[in-house]
C-alpha positions in Angstrom: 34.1 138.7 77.4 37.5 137.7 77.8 38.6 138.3 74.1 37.0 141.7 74.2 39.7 142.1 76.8 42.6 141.2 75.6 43.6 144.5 74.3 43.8 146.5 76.9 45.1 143.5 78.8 47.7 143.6 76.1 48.7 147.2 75.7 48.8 147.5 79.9 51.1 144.5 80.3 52.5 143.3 76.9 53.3 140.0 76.3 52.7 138.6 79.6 49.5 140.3 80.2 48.2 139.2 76.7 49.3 135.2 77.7 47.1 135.1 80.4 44.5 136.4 78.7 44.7 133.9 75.6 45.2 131.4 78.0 41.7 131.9 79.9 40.4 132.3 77.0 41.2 128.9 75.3 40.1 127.2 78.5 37.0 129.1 78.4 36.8 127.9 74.5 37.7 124.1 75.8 40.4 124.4 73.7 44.1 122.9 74.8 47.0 125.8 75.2 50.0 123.6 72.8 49.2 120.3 71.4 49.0 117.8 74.2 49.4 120.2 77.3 46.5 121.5 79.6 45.5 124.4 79.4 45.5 124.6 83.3 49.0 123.5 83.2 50.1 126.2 80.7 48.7 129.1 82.5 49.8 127.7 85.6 53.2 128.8 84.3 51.8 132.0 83.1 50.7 132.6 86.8 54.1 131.8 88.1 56.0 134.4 86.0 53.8 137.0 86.2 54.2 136.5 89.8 57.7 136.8 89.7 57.4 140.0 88.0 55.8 141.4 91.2 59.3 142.8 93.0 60.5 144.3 89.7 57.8 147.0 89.2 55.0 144.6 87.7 53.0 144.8 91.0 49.8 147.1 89.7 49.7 144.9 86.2 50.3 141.7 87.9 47.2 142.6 90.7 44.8 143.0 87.2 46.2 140.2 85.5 45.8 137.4 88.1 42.1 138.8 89.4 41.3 136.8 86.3 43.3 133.6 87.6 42.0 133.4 90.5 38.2 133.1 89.1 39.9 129.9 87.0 38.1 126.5 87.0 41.0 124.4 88.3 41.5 124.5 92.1 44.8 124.5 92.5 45.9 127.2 89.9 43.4 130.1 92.3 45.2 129.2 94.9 48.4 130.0 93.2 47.2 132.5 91.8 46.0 133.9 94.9 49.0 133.3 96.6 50.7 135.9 93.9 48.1 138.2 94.1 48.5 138.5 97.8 52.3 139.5 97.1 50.9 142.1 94.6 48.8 144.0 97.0 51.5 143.3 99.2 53.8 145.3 97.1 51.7 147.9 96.6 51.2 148.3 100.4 47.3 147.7 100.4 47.7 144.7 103.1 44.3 144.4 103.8 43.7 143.2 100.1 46.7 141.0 100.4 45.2 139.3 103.5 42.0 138.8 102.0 43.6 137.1 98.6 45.6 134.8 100.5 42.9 133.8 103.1 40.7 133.0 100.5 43.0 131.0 98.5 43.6 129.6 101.8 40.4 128.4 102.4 40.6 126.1 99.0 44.0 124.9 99.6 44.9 121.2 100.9 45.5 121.8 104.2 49.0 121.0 105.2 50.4 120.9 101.8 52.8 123.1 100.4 51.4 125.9 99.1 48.9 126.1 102.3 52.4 126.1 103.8 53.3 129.2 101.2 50.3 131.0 102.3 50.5 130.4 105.7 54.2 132.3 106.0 52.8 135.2 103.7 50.7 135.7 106.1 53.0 135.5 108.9 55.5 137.5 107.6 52.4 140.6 106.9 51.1 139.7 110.7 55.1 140.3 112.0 55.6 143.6 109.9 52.2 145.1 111.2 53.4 144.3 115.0 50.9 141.7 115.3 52.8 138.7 116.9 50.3 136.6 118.3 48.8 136.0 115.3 52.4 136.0 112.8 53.3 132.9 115.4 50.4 131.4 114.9 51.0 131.2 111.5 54.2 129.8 111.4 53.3 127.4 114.4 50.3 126.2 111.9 53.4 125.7 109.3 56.2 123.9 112.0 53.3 121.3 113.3 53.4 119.9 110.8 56.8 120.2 108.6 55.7 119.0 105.4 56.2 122.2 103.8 59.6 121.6 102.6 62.1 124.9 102.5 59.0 126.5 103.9 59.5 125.2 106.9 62.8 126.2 107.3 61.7 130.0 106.7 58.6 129.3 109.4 61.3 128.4 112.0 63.7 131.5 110.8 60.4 133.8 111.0 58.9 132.5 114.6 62.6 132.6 115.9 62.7 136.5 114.7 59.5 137.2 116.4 61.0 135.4 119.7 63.2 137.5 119.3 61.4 140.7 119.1 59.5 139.4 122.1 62.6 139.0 124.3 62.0 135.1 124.2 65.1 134.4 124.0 65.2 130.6 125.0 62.2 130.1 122.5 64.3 131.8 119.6 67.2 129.8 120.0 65.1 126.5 119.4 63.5 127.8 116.3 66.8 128.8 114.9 68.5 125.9 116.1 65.5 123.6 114.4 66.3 126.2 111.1 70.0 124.8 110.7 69.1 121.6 111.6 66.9 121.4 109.1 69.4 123.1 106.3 72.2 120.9 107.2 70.0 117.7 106.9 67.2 118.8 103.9 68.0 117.1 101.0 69.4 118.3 99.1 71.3 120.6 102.1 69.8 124.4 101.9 73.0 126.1 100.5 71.3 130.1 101.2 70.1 130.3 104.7 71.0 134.3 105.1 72.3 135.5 108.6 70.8 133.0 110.4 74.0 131.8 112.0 74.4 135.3 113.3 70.6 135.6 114.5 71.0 132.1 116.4 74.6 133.4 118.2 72.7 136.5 119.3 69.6 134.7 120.4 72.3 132.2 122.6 74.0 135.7 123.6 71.1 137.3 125.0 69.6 134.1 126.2 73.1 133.7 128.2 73.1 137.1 129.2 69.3 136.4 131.3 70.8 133.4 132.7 74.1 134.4 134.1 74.4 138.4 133.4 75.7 140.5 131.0 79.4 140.5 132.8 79.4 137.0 132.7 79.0 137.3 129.3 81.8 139.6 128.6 84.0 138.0 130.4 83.7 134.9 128.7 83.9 136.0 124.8 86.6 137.9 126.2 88.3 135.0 127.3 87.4 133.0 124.2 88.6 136.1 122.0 92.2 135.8 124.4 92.3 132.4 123.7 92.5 132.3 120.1 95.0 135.2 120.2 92.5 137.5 118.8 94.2 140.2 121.2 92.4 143.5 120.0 88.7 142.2 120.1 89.7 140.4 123.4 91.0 143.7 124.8 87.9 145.6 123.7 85.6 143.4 125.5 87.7 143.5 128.7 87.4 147.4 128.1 83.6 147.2 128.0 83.4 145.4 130.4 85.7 146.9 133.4 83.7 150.5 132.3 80.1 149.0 132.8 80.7 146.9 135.8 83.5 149.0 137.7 82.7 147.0 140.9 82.3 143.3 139.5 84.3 140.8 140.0 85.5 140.0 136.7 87.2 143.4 136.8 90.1 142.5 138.1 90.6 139.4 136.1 90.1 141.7 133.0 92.5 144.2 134.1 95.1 142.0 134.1 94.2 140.1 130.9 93.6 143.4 129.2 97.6 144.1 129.7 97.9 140.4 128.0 96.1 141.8 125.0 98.8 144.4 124.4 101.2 142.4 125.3 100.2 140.0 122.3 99.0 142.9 119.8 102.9 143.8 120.2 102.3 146.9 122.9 104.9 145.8 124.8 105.7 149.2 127.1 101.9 149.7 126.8 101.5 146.2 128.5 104.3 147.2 131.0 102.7 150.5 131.8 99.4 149.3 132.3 100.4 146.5 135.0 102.0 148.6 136.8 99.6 151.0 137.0 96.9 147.7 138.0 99.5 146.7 140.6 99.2 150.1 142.5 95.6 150.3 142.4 94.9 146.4 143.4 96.6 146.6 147.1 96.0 142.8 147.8 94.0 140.8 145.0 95.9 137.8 143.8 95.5 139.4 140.2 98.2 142.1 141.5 100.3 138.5 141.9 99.3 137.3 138.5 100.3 140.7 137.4 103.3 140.7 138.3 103.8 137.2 136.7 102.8 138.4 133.6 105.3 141.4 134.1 107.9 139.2 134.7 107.0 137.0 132.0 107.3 140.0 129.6 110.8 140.9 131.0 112.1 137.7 130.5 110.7 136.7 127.2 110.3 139.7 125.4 112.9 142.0 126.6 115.3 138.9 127.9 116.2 140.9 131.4 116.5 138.2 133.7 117.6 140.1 136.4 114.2 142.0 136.4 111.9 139.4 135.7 113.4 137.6 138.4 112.1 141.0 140.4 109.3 141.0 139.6 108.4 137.0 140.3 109.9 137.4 143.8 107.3 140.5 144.1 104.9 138.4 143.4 106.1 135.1 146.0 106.7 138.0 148.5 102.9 138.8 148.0 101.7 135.4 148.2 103.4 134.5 151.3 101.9 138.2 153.3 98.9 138.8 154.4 97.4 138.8 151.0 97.5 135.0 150.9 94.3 135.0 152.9 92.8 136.8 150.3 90.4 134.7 148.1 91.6 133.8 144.6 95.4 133.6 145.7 95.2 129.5 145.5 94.7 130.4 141.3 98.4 132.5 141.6 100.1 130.6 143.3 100.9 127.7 140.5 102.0 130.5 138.4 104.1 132.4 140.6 106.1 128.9 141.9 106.8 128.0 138.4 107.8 131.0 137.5 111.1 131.1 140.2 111.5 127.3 139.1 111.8 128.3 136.0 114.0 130.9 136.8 115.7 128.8 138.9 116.7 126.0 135.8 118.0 128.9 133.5 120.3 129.7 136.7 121.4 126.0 136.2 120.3 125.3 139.9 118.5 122.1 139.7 117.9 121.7 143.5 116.1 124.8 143.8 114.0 124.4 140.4 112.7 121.1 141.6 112.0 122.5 145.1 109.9 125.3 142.8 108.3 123.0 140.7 107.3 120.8 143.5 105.5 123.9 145.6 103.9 124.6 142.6 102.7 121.1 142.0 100.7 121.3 145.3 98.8 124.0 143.4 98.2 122.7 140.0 95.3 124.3 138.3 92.1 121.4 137.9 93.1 119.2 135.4 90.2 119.1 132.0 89.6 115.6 132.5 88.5 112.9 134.9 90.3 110.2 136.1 88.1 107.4 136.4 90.9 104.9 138.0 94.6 105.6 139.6 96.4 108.4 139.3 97.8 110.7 136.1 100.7 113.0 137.3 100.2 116.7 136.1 102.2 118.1 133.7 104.7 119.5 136.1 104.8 116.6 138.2 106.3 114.9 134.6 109.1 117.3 134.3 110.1 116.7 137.9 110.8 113.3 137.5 112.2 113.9 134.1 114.5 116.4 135.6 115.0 113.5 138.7 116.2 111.1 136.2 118.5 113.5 134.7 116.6 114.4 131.1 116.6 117.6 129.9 114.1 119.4 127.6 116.4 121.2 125.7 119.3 119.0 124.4 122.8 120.4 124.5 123.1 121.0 121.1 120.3 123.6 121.1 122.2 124.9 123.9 125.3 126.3 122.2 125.2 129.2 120.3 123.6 132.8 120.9 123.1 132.9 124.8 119.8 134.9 124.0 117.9 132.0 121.8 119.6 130.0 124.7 117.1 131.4 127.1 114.3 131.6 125.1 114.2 127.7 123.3 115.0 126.8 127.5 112.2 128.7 128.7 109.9 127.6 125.8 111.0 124.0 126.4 110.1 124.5 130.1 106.5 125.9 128.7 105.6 123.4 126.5 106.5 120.5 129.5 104.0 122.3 131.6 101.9 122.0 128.1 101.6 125.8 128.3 101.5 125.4 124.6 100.9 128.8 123.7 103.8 129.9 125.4 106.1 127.7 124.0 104.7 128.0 120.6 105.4 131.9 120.5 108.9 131.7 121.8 110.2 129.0 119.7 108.2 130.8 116.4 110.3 134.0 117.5 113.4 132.3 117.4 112.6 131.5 113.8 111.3 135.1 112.5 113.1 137.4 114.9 115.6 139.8 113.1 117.3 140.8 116.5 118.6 137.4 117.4 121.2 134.9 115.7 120.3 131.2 116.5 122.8 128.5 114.7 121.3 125.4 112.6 121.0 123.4 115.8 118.7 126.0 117.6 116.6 126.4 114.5 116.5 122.5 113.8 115.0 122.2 117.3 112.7 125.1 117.4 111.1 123.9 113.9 111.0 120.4 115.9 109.5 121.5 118.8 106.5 123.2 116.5 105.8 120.3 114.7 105.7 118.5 117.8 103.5 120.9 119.8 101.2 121.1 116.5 100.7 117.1 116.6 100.0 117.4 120.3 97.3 120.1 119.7 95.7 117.8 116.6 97.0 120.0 113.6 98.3 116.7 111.9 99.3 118.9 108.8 101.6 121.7 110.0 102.8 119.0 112.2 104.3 117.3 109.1 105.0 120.4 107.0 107.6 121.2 110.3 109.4 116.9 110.7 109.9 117.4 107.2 111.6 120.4 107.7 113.3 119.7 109.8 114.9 116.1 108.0 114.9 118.1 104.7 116.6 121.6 105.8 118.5 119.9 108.9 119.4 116.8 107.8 121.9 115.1 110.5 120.6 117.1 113.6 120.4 114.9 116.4 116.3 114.5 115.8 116.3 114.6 112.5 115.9 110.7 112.5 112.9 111.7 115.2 111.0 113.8 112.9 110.8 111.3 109.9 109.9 108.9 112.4 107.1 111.3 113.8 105.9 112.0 110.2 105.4 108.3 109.3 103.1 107.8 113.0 101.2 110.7 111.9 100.5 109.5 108.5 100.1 105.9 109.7 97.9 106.6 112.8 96.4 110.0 112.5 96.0 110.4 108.6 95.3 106.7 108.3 97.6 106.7 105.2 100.0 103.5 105.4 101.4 104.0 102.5 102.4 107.8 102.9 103.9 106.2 106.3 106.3 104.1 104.5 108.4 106.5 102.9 109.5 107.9 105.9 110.0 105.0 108.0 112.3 103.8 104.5 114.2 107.0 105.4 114.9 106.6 108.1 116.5 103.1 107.8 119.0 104.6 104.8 119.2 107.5 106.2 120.3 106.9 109.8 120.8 103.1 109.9 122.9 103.2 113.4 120.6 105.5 115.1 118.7 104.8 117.9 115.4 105.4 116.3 116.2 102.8 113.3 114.8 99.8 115.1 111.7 101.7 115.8 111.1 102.9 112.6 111.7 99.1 111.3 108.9 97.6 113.3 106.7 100.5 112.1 107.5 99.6 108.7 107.0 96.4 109.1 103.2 97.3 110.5 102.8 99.3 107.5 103.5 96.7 105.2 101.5 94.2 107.3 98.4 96.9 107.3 98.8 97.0 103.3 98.7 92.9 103.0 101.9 93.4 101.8 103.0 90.1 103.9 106.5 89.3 102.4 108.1 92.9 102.7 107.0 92.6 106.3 108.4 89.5 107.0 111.4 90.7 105.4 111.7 94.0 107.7 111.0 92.0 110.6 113.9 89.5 109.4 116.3 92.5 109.4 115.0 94.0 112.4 115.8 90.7 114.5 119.3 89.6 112.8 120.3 94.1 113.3 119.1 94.9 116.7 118.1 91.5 118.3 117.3 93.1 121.9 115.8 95.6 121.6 112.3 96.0 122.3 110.8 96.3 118.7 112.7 93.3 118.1 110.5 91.2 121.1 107.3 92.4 120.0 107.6 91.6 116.1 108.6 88.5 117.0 105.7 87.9 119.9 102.9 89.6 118.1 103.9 90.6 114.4 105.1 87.5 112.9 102.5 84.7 114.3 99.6 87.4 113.1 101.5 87.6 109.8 101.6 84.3 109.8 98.0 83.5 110.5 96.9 85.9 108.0 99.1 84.3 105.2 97.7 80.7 106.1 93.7 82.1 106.1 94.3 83.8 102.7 95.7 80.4 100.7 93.5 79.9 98.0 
């Protein structure tokens, strides 16, 4: 019967079509397929291609071709063979074909094994296009008990989190997906394709955020996130939407204010102006018309570097804080700000007493710090500056402090920032000194904006850029006042951060030859002397540590070597005698 077939299997399917055939046929016969191979096994590959064909227009002659399969002797090649068929009815739209092919190859397979697995998310994924969820979850819960199904798994957990989904389970979603990218970042080997599922789980957490704490609350904080990493235009579009669909919230005003941020960082500047002012009429006595005004002030004084009207627009803002619309809630948040701000002011106008008198007012409202401390008490940020400022230490050395007035301003300022670990501030100030085509800074004022980048990039952990700017700065710079610094900042970040001793070395070395009778040269001798010590290099060590005592015999490098360094170099030599 089957060789009276084979031609019109042949002329309907060519080549493929008329494998099949000859391969049922020599297992009818009893005869092998090739010399020393099943015949099972080689039709079993004959099953697999044609199923493969299915999506690229071979559905109808797949459907006739493995109807014969699927009446095969061995067990396991009708149920792959019923798995493709399902897919070819599938194709073809006749579904309730496809479900009856795959249940009954179903019913034969080893339960829990992969291709019962395979079938069972065929099914699913049928059940889920024909709206029938209860029963498409089933089917990939069937799949997820168990999780022996390999990759299959991993596209159960994709499919039941798409049908949370659809269901508005959000919570539910979010596991599956999570348990998806769990599994494709641990599978061996790691699942390289996994589609748009990072997408689907972000929305899943989005909407299951959204139930939890509203759809403002939402807003507000990818807003915030988006203004945080300076991503100005989609943080100014979410303010947008979200001051239009909540006009009465309370993250309104908060937005309104942060949305004239936004143009003030996309470059809007008179936009930004505009817009504040226009939020400053319409919010009478919110503390955001007080933060608006600081943000005004800011713009005036470090964008268009008018210091007579920032200095208006702070004492606007102080003049609000101490009326009646200090008893307004939220004015507790301002008032940091706005004290800085005339403290600030006050320190470019070379009035120390009345900068520290700022400072400390706006120490008594210092934003809650983002850590915990377990034991004692850690100053804040500003409380630092004061007594650096008490002791008589400056921010900005004197060097940086000669040349155009202007980048004066704006490196003191910046410097100011960056005390109060206002990073971002500081970071675009000092980056404008260095691109702006307006202003004029001398070597000094670049030497120590570059400087102060590298050292605000090590302080937020970006080790590289932090080197790329020391090295600038001792390449480009060479004999500014911190050049010696820089090197030495390098070689911690290599030795410590990088954990890259030998990298270390060079610039500690550089120091020393470079800048033998500065102040940092004992410092970066006992660092060399660790490096060396950290590399088993025992006799260099001994040998920096010689120098170091005999050059600078009281200073404090010079004590510890000699407490700590040389008996542990000692020690180390004695265990390591052969």
């Amino acid at each position: 019967m089957l060789f009276l077939s084979s031609r019109r299997f042949s002329a309907a399917t060519g080549p493929m079509g008329l494998r099949l055939v000859c391969a049922l046929a020599m297992t009818a016969a009893g005869a092998s397929a090739a010399p020393g191979t099943p015949p099972a096994e080689s039709l079993r590959q004959t099953v697999k291609e044609i199923g493969e064909s299915v999506t690229r227009g071979g559905s109808s002659r797949a459907i006739v071709e493995l109807g014969k399969a699927v009446r095969h002797g061995d067990r396991d090649l009708r149920v792959e063979a019923g798995y493709h068929l399902g897919r070819a009815y599938a194709f073809e739209g006749k579904d309730a074909e496809a479900m009856a092919a795959w249940a009954k190859a179903l019913a034969e397979a080893p339960r829990r094994g992969y291709l019962w697995s395979l079938l069972k998310v065929a099914m699913a994924e049928l059940h889920h296009r024909k709206g029938e969820d209860e029963q498409a979850l089933q089917c990939y819960d069937d799949v997820l008990e168990d999780r022996s199904g390999g990759p299959v798994s991993f596209t159960a957990a994709v499919g039941s989190g798409d049908v949370r989904m659809k269901r508005k389970e959000y919570d539910r979603a979010v596991k599956a997906y999570e348990w998806a990218e769990s599994y494709a970042r641990t599978a061996y080997p790691p699942l390289k394709e996994t589609g748009d599922l990072g997408k689907k789980l972000a929305e899943a957490r989005r909407l299951r955020e959204i139930g939890k704490s509203g759809l403002d609350e939402v807003l507000f904080r990818e807003a915030e996130q988006l203004r945080a990493g300076q991503r100005w235009r989609e943080a100014r579009e979410k303010y947008e939407e979200l001051t239009v669909r909540f006009r009465d919230g309370a993250h309104v005003p908060p937005s309104t204010w942060a949305i004239g941020e936004c143009l003030a960082g996309e470059g809007r500047l008179d936009d930004a102006i505009t817009h504040w002012k226009q939020f400053i009429r319409l919010d009478e006595k919110g503390p955001w018309r007080g933060q608006a005004f600081v943000s005004l002030g800011d713009l005036l004084l470090e964008e268009k570097l008018d210091l007579a009207a920032a200095k208006t627009a702070y004492t606007r803002a102080y003049d609000l804080y101490t009326g009646d619309a200090r008893t307004v809630a939220g004015w507790p948040a301002a008032a940091y700000s706005i004290h800085q701000r005339q403290g600030v002011l006050a320190y470019v106008a070379g009035d120390k007493k009345a900068t520290l008198e700022w400072f400390e007012r706006a120490a008594r409202n210092s934003p809650p710090s983002s850590y915990e401390v377990v034991a004692g008490y850690v100053p804040s940020a500003i409380e630092r500056l004061m007594d650096r400022l008490r002791r008589g230490g400056e921010p900005t050395p004197p060097e940086a402090r000669r040349g155009d007035p202007r980048v004066v301003v704006m490196q003191v300022v910046a410097d100011l920032h960056a005390e109060a670990e206002d990073y971002a501030k500081s970071r675009r100030l000092h980056e404008r000194v260095l691109q702006s085509k307006e202003l004029r800074p001398g070597r000094e004022q670049r030497a120590w904006s570059t400087y102060q980048l590298g050292r605000m990039h090590y302080w937020t952990f970006e080790f590289e850029p932090a080197i790329r700017r020391f090295l600038e700065v001792a390449d480009a710079y060479a004999g500014v006042p911190w050049a010696d610094e820089a090197l030495v900042r390098a070689g911690v970040v290599h030795f410590t951060n990088l954990r890259k001793p030998e990298e270390a070395i060079r610039f500690y070395d550089r120091v020393l030859r470079e800048y033998p009778a500065s102040n940092q040269a004992p410092r970066a001798a006992f660092f060399l002397g660790v490096a060396y010590r950290t590399l088993r290099q025992y006799d260099k060590a001994l040998a920096v540590y010689d120098r170091l005592m005999k050059t600078w015999p009281k200073s404090e490098f010079a004590e510890t070597a000699r407490a700590w360094e040389l008996p542990e170099i000692r020690d180390k030599m004695e265990a390591e005698k052969p």
